[in-house]
C-alpha positions in Angstrom: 39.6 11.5 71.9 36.9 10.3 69.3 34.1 12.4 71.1 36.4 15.0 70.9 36.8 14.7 67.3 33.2 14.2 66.6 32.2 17.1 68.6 34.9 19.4 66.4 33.4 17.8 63.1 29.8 18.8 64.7 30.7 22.5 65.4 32.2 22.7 61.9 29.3 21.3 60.2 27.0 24.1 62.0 29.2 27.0 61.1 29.3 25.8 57.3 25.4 25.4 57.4 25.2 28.4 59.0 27.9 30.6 56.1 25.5 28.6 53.8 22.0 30.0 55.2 23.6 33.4 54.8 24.9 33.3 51.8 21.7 32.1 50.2 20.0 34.6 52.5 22.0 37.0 50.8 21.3 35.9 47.4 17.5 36.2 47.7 17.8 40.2 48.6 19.9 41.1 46.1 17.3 38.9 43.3 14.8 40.8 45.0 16.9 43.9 44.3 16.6 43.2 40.6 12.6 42.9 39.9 10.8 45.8 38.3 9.1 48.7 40.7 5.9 48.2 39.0 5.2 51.8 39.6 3.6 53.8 36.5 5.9 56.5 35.0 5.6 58.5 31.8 7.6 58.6 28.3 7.0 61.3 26.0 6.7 60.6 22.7 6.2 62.0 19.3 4.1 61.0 16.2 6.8 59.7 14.2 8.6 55.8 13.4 10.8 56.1 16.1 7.9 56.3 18.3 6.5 52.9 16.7 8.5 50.0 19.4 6.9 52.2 22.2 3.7 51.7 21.2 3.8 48.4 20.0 5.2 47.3 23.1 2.3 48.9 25.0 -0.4 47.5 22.9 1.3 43.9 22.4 1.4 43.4 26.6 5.2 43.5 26.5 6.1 45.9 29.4 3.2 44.5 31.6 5.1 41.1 30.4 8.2 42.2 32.0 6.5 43.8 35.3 7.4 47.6 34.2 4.4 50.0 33.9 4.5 52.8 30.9 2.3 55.5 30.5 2.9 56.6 27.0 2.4 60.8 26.5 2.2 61.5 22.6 3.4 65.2 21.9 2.6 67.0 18.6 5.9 69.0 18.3 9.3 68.6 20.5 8.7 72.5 21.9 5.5 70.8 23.5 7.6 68.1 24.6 10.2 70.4 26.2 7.6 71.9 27.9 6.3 69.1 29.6 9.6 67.8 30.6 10.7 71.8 32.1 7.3 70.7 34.3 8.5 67.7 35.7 5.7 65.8 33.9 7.9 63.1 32.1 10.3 60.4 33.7 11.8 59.5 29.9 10.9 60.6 26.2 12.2 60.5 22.4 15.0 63.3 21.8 18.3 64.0 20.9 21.7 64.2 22.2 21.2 68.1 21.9 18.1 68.3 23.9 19.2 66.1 26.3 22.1 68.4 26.4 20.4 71.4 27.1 18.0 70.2 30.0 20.8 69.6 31.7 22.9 72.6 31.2 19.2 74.6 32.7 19.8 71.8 35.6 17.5 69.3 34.7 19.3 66.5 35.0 18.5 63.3 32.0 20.8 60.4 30.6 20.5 59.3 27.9 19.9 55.5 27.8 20.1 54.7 23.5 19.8 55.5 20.6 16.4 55.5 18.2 15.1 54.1 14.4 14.7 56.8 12.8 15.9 58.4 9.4 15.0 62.0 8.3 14.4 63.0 4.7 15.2 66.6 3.6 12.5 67.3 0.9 12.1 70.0 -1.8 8.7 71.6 -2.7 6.8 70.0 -5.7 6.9 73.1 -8.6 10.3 74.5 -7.2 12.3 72.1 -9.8 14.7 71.5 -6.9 16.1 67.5 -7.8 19.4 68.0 -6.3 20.7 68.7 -2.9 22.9 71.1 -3.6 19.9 73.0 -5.7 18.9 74.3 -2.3 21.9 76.7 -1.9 20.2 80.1 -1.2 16.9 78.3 -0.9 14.2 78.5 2.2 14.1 75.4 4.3 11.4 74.9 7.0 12.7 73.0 9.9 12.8 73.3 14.1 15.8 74.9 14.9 17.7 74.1 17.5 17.3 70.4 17.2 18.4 67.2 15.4 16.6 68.7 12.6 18.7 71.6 12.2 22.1 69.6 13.0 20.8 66.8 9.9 20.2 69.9 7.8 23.4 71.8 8.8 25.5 68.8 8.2 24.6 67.8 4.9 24.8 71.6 3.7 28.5 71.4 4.6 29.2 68.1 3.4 27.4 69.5 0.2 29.5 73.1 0.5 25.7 75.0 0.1 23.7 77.8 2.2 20.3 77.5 3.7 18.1 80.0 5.1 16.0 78.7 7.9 11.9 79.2 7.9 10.9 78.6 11.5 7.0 76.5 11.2 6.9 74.6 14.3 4.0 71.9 13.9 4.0 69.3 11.7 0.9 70.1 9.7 2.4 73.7 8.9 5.6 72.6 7.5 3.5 69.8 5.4 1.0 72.4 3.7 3.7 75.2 3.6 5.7 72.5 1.3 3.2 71.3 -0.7 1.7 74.8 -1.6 5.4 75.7 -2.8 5.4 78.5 -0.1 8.8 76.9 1.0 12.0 75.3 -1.1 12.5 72.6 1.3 11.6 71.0 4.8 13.8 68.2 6.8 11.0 65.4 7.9 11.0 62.1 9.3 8.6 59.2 8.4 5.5 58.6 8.2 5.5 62.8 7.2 8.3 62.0 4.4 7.0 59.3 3.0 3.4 60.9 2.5 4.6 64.0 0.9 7.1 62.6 -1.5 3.6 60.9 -2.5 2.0 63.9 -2.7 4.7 65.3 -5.3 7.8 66.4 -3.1 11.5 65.7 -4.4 13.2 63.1 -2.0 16.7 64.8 -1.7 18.6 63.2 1.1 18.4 61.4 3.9 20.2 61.2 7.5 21.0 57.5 7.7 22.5 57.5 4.3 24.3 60.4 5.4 25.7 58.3 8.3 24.1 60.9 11.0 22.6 59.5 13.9 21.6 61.7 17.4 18.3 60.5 18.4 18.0 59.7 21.4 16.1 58.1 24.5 16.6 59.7 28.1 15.5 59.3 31.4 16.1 61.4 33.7 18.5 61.1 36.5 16.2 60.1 39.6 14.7 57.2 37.3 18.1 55.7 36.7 19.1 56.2 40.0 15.8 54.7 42.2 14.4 52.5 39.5 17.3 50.9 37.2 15.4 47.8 37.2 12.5 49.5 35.3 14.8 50.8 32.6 16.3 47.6 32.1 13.1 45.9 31.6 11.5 48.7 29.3 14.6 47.8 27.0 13.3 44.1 27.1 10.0 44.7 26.0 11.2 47.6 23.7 13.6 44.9 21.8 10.6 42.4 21.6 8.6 45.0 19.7 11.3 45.6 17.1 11.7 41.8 16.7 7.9 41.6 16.2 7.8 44.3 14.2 11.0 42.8 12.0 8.8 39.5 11.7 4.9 41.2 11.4 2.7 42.2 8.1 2.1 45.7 9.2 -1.1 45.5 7.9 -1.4 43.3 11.2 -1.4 46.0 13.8 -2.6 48.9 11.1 -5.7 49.3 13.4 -3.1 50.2 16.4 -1.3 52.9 14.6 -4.4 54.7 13.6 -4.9 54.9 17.0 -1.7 56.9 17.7 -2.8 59.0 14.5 -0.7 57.5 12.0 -1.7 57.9 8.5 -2.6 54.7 6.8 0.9 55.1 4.8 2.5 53.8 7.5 1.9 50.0 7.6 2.9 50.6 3.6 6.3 52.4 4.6 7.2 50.0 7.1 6.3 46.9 5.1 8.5 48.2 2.0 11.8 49.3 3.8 15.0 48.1 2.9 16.5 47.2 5.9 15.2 46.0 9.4 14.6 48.1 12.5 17.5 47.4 14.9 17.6 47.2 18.7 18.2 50.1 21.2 22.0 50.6 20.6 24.3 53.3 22.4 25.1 56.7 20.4 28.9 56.2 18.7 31.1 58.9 20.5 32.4 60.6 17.8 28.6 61.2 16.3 27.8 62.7 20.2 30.8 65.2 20.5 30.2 66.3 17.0 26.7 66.9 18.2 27.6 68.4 21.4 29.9 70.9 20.1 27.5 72.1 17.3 24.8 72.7 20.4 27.9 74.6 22.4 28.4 76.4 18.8 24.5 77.7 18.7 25.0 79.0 22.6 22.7 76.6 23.7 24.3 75.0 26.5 27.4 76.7 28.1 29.9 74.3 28.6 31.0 71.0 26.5 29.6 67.8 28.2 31.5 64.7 28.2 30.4 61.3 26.7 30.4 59.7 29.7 28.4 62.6 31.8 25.6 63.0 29.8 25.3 58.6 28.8 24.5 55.2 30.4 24.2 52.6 27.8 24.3 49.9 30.9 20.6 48.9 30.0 20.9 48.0 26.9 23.8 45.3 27.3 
């Protein structure tokens, strides 16, 4: 009877260590499942401050820090940017809900993974008088159409119950000269742009974030949230650790890196005076995306009205 019994406590001690084995077994696939790919892909970008945790992050080690591998592409206007993405030449880049919107209503499938720092200044020409917003009723503003620009500038007309005719200059430089030579009333810009030609004698007007209007964006697209999730999740990592070192960090510090991605000296002085500090990727509020997505719908750019939850996946940034 006691062999018996010992020979029962023997078997059952072998199947536990055995469940055991397995179960760790298990454990160490699925933590394997959860490392970076390490394989390079591409993120389109565009000369401007929401651009700057990118870059930083790049240039600081912080995505090699995390195993992920980013190839930064640095666009002059978002129509080259579109371009490159309608070519299959980008995995991710710096948009809008309405861009992101319309790639996917021409089948080009994106999510969008978070939101951006960024704050656009609408501007009025330096001899036009123009002090007021509502001054630029009737008046010819030079913006991109069809993008966050547009929606910003749209918005704050109605809020402000005024008219606008569009002047269509698509790079950066254009709008810039066109504004300071008074051959425009007004121009919609983000930093470091704003901030230079407000130097330069432009009327600071309004601004997006004071008008509560957010719809920047990052996306990836679909296959890169799909086959490499880990990737995304540690881009976000490395992303956050360049706002916090940028938060903590005399510009002046990595001046020398931002002239590299042709930023104007400006820069390190705009960053280094601003009121409040850059914040971590966040999601895009609902309301501020189906506002967005049925002005797009309204300007026939996509053909149908995309849900919240079709064209986002905030998961990475939890």
């Amino acid at each position: 009877m006691k062999l018996k019994l010992l020979s029962y406590l023997f078997l059952a001690s072998s199947i536990f260590l055995l469940a055991a084995c397995s179960s760790n077994d298990t454990d160490v696939d699925q933590t394997k499942g959860n490392e970076p790919s390490g394989e390079a892909f591409t993120i389109g970008t565009l000369p401007a401050e929401a651009s700057l945790p990118i870059i930083l992050a790049e240039e600081n080690g912080y995505f090699e820090e995390n195993g992920v591998n980013v190839s930064i592409k640095t666009f002059t206007s978002p129509n080259d940017r579109n371009v490159a993405l309608q070519a299959n030449e980008l995995d991710a880049a710096i948009g809008d809900v309405m861009t992101a919107a319309a790639f996917v209503d021409r089948g080009i499938k994106l999510k969008i993974t978070s939101d951006i720092n960024e704050d656009f200044k609408i501007l009025s020409s330096p001899d036009s008088n123009i002090i007021d917003i509502q001054e630029l009723d009737g008046k010819d503003v030079s913006l991109v159409p069809n993008f966050i620009l547009e929606y910003i500038m749209d918005e704050i007309a109605k809020a402000n119950d005024f008219n606008y005719n569009i002047v269509e200059i698509p790079s950066f430089s254009g709008r810039s000269e066109a504004l300071l030579s008074n051959q425009i009333d007004g121009v919609v810009f983000t930093e470091p742009q704003a901030g230079m030609l407000v130097k330069q004698g432009a009327h600071l007007l309004a601004s997006s974030s004071k008008a509560g209007i957010k719809g920047g964006t990052i996306f990836f697209t679909e296959e890169m949230v799909k086959n490499n999730p880990e990737d995304i999740q540690a881009f976000y990592t490395a992303y956050n650790k360049a706002i916090d070192y940028m938060n903590e960090t005399d510009a002046n510090e990595y001046a020398d890196i931002l002239s590299n991605y042709q930023f104007p000296e400006a820069m390190s002085n705009y960053i280094n005076n601003k009121s409040t500090p850059y914040t971590h990727a966040a999601s895009i509020d609902q309301d501020q995306f189906d506002s967005i997505i049925t002005w797009t719908k309204e300007k026939e750019q996509i053909s149908q009205t995309y849900r919240y939850d079709e064209l986002t996946d905030f998961s990475f940034i939890k």
